[in-house]
BALO-915442 format. One record per residue (C-alpha): x, y, z; residue in three letters. Coordinates in steps of 0.001 Angstrom, whole numbers, padded with zeros to 6 digits, always signed. Layout:
XYZALA ...
***
This chain:
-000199-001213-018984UNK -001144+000918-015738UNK -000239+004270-017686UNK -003174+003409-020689UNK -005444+000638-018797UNK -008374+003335-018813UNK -007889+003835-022355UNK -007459+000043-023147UNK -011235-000310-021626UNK -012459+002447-023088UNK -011548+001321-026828UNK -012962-002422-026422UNK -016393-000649-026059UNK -017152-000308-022476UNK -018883+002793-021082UNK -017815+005059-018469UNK -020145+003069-015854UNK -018707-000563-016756UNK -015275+001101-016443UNK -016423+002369-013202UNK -017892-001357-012084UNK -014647-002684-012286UNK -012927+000249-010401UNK -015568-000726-007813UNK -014332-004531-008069UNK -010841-003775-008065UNK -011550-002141-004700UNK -013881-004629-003051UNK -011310-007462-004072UNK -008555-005414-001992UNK -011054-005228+001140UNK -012578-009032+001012UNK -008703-010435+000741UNK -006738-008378+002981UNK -007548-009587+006370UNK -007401-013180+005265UNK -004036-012668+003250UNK -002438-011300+006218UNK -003457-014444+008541UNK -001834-016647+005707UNK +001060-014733+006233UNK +001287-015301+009792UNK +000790-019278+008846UNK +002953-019632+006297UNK +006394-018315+004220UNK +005562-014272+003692UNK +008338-014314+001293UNK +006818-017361-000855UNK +003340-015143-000975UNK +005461-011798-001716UNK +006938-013931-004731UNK +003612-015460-005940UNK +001684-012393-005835UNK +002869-010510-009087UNK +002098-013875-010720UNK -001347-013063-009914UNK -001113-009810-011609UNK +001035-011186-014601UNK -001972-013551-015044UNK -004650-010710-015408UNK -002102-008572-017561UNK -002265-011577-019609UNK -006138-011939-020050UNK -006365-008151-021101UNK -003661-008069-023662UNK -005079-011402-025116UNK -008116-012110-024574UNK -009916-008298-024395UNK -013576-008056-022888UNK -015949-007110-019678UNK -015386-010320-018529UNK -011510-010370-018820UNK -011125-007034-017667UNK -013155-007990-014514UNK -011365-010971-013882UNK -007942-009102-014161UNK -008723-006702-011777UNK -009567-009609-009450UNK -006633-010918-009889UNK -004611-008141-009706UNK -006499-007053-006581UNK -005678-010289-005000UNK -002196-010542-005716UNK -001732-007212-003995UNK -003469-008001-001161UNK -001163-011277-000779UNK +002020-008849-000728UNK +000748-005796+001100UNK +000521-007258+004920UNK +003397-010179+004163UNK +005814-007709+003065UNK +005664-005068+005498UNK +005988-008343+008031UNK +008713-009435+006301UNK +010944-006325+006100UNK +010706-005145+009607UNK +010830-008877+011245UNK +014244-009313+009385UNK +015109-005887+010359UNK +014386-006854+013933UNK +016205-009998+013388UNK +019135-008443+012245UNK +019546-005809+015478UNK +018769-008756+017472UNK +015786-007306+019029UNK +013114-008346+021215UNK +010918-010724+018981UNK +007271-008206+020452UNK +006988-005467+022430UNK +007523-005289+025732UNK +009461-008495+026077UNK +012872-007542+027670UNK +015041-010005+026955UNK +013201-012193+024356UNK +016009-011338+021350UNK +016071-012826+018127UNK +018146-016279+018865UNK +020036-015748+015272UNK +020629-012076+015563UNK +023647-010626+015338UNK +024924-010491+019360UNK +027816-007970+018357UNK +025175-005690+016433UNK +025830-002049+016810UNK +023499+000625+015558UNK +024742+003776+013805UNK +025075+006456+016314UNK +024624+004563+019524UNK +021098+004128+019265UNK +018887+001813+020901UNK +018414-001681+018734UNK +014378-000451+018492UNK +015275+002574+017349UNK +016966+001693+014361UNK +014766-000850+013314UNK +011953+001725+013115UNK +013986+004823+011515UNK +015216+001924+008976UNK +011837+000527+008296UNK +010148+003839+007850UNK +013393+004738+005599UNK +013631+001389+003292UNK +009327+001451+002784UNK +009436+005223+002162UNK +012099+004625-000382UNK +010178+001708-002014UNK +007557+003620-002605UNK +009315+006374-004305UNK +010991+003588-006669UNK +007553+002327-006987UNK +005960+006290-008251UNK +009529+006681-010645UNK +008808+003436-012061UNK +005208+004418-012764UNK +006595+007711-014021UNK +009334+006135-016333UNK +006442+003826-017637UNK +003748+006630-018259UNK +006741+008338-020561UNK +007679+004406-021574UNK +004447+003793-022753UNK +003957+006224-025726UNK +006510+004351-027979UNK +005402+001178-026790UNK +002234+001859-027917UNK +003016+003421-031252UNK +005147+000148-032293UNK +002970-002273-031141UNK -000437-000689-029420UNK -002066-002529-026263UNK -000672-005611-027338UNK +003228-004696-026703UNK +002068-002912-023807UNK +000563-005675-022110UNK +003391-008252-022924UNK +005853-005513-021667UNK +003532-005482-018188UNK +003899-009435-018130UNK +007141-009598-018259UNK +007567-006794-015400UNK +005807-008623-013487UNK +007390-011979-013282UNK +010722-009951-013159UNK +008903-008695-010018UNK +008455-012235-008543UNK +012013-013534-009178UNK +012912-010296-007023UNK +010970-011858-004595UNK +012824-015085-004528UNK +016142-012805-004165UNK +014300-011257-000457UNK +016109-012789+002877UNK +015311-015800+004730UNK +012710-015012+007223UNK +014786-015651+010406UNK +012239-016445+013561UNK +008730-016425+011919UNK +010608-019429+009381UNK +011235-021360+013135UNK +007842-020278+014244UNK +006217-021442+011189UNK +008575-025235+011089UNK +007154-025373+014818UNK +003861-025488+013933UNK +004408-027733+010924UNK +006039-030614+013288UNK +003617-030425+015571UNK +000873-030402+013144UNK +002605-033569+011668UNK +000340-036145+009217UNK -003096-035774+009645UNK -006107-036688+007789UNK -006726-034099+005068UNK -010136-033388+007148UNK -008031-032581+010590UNK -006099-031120+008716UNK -008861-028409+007172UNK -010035-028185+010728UNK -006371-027471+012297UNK -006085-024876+009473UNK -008754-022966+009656UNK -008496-023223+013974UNK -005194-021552+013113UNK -006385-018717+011433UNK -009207-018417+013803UNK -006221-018115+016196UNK -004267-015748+014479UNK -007428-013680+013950UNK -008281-013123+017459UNK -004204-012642+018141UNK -004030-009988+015922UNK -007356-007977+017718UNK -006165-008657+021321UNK -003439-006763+020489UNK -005350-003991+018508UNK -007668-003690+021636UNK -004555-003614+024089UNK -002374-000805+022178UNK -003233+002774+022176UNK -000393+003440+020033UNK -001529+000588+017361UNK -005459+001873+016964UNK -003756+005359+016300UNK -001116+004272+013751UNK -004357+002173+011907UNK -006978+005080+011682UNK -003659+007282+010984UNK -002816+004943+007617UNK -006812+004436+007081UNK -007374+008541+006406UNK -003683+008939+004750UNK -003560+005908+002405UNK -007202+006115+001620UNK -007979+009531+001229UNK -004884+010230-000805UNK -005067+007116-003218UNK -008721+007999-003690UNK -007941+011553-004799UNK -005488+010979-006529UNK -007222+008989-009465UNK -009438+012413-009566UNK -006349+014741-010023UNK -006803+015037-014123UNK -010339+016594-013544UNK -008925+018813-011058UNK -006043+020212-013304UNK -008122+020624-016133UNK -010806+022508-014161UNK -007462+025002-013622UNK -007926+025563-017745UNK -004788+023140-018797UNK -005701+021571-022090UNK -006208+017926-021645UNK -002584+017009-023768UNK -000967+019151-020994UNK -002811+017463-018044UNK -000538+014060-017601UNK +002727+016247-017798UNK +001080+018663-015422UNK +000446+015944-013027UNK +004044+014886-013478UNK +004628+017679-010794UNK +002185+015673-007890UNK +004219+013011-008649UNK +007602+014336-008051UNK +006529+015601-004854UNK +004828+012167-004031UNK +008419+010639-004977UNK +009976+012930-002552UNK +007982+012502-000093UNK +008751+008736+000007UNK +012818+009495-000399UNK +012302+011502+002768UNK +010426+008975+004808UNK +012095+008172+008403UNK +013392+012162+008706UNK +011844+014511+011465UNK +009248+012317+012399UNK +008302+014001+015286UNK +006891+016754+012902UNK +004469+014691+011264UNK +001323+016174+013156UNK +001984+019284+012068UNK +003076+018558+008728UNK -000627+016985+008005UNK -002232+019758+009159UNK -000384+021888+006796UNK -000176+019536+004009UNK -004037+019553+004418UNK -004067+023690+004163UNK -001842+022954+001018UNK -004374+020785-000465UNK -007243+023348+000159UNK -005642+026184-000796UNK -004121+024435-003777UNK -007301+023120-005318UNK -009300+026850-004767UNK -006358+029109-006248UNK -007757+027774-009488UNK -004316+028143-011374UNK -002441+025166-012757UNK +000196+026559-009814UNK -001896+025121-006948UNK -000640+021783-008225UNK +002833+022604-006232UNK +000594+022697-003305UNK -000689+019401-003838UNK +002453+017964-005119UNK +003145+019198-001198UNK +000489+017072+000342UNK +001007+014048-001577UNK +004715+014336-000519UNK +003660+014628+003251UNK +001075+011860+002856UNK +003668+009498+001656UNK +006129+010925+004026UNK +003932+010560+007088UNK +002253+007633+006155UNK +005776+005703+006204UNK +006167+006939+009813UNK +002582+005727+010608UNK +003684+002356+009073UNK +006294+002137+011397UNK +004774+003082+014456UNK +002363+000335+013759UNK +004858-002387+013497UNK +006517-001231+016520UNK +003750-001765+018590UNK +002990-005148+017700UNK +004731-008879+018149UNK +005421-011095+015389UNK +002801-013775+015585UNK +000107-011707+014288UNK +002070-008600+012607UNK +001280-009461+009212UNK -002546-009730+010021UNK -002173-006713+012080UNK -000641-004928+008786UNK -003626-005675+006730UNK -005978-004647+009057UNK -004633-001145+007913UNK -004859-001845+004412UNK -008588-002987+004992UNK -008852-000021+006400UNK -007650+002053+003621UNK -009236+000485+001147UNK -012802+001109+003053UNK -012017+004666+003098UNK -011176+004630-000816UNK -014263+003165-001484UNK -016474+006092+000971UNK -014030+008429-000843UNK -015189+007426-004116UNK -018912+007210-003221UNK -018610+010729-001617UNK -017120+012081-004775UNK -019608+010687-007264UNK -022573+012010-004767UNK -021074+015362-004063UNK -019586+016233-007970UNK -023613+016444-008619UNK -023533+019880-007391UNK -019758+020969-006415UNK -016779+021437-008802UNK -014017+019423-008182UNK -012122+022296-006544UNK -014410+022402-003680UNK -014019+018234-003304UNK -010539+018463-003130UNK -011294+021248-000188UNK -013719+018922+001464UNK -011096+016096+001251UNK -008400+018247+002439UNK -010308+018057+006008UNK -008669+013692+006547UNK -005262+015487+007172UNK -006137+017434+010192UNK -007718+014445+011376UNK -005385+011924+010668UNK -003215+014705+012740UNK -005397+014265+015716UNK -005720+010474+015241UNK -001935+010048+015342UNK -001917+012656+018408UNK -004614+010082+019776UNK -006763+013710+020465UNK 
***
């Protein structure tokens, strides 16, 4: 369904600026939830919310396929806005906590000695390197690499969709998107135990104990409060942690953001509108690779944005359907560095608050998406969209300097 959603609205009637309200509410969904999805993570099982999420989104696949309409549509993207704001912060928690747990390591920064008490004591990293080290080169690796399955998937399923739609229009489509989807939550079920945050969580369980369903709303929401105020102490107290966040803010937003403009872009270049999509196939690719090459030369990445900004300006203002290899460039060293930002981010923060922590940078990124958006609309009034893409190309630089802490 991703590959023809636009279309799908488009045919039940609504007009460019009702497809653009719910664009808007897909958006604002992502930015109200993702703070308070990450404390739930912190409270509770982040593998149980990584396996209910793509429920969420089955559910609003579900109302669009059967039940078509303003109101539908609206509520899908809700839900589908939600559900990925439950799996954003828990996952990235989850991954490098049982990474962590695996080496052994120090359960937060800075605590010498404090090792995971189920880790593996005979652990061993490749190479001889330090137990942090590997945790970090094998997060940044494993979420780069997710994310390039996740951009082949949506390629396979743009190319997917074209038969799909010829046997059985929106309607097979949308069942198809279903099922994906709650394939995508038994995956979930499949992930690891969660090692010390499963003990941390039990602990506060027994000690909670049988209360009155009023304490009980009180301890709750004290919890959160708690979590909340865990996850900014450590914001405020880590250099390296308010970098890696304004980092993944300009990166994630700025590049998800442009990207949805990239058909007007390589149609402005003169490619006819059937040749656009496999045109864009190209950004893609590089996107994909980008990912696949996540964790490599990391100590690069400030002068790979600076460049992969050039690429994006130059790119856009050559006016030929051949600056697309330039963008296909930045998008690769967006994903690329962004993975490294990730990772520098979880390094630098302890495991009571991490998944809170996490979606702090995914509030982040969705704020910029939005400005993005609103800065696009305002400017395309009087510039082409060669000369936005230009204007946009300035984030990279300064994500450069943000991650440089300059």
């Amino acid at each position: 369904m991703y590959p023809v959603y636009s279309l799908l609205f488009a045919d039940a009637g609504l007009s460019p600026a009702r497809i653009s309200s719910l664009f808007v509410l897909w958006s604002v969904t992502g930015m109200v939830l993702e703070i308070p999805s990450g404390v739930l993570a912190d409270l509770c099982s982040r593998r149980l919310l990584v396996s209910c999420a793509p429920l969420l989104s089955a559910a609003g696949f579900g109302l669009w396929t059967f039940a078509p309409g303003y109101a539908s549509f609206a509520a899908g993207f809700v839900l589908w806005g939600a559900g990925a704001a439950m799996r954003s912060g828990a996952l990235e928690a989850l991954v490098y906590s049982e990474l962590a747990h695996i080496a052994g390591r120090p359960a937060a920064p800075g605590r010498a000695g404090a090792a995971h008490p189920d880790g593996d004591p005979g652990f061993r990293a490749p190479g001889g390197q330090a137990a942090d080290t590997w945790v970090s080169e094998t997060y940044t690796r494993l979420i780069g690499r997710s994310r390039a399955a996740a951009t082949t998937a949506i390629m396979v399923a743009s190319v997917a969709a074209i038969p799909v739609l010829g046997a059985g229009g929106y309607t097979a489509a949308g069942a198809a998107s279903v099922l994906a989807a709650l394939a995508c939550a038994l995956a979930g079920r499949s992930l690891p135990a969660e090692g010390e945050h499963a003990r941390r969580t039990a602990a506060r369980r027994a000690a909670h104990g049988r209360r009155r369903p009023r304490r009980s709303l009180r301890w709750a929401a004290a919890s959160a409060a708690a979590v909340s105020r865990g996850a900014l102490a450590e914001v405020r107290a880590s250099p390296a942690a308010r970098r890696a966040l304004l980092t993944l803010g300009l990166l994630v937003g700025v590049s998800g953001a442009m990207d949805e403009y990239l058909p007007l872009l390589a149609r402005s270049t003169g490619l006819s509108t059937p040749a656009v999509p496999l045109a864009l196939l190209v950004v893609s690719a590089g996107t994909v690779v980008g990912g696949w090459l996540a964790g490599r030369r990391t100590r690069s990445t400030a002068p790979a944005l600076v460049a992969a900004g050039c690429c994006m300006a130059v790119g856009a203002l050559v006016g030929h359907p051949a600056g697309l290899v330039l963008l296909a460039v930045t998008f690769g060293v967006s994903e690329w560095a962004g993975a490294a930002a990730e990772a520098r981010l979880q390094d630098s923060v302890g495991e009571d608050a991490r998944a809170t922590v996490s979606s702090l940078g995914g509030f982040g990124a969705e704020a910029v998406t939005v400005l993005v958006y609103a800065g696009y609309a305002l400017g395309s009034v009087w510039l082409a969209p060669a000369a936005l893409f230009a204007l946009a190309a300035l984030a990279y630089p300064g994500a450069a300097r943000a991650l440089r802490g300059g």
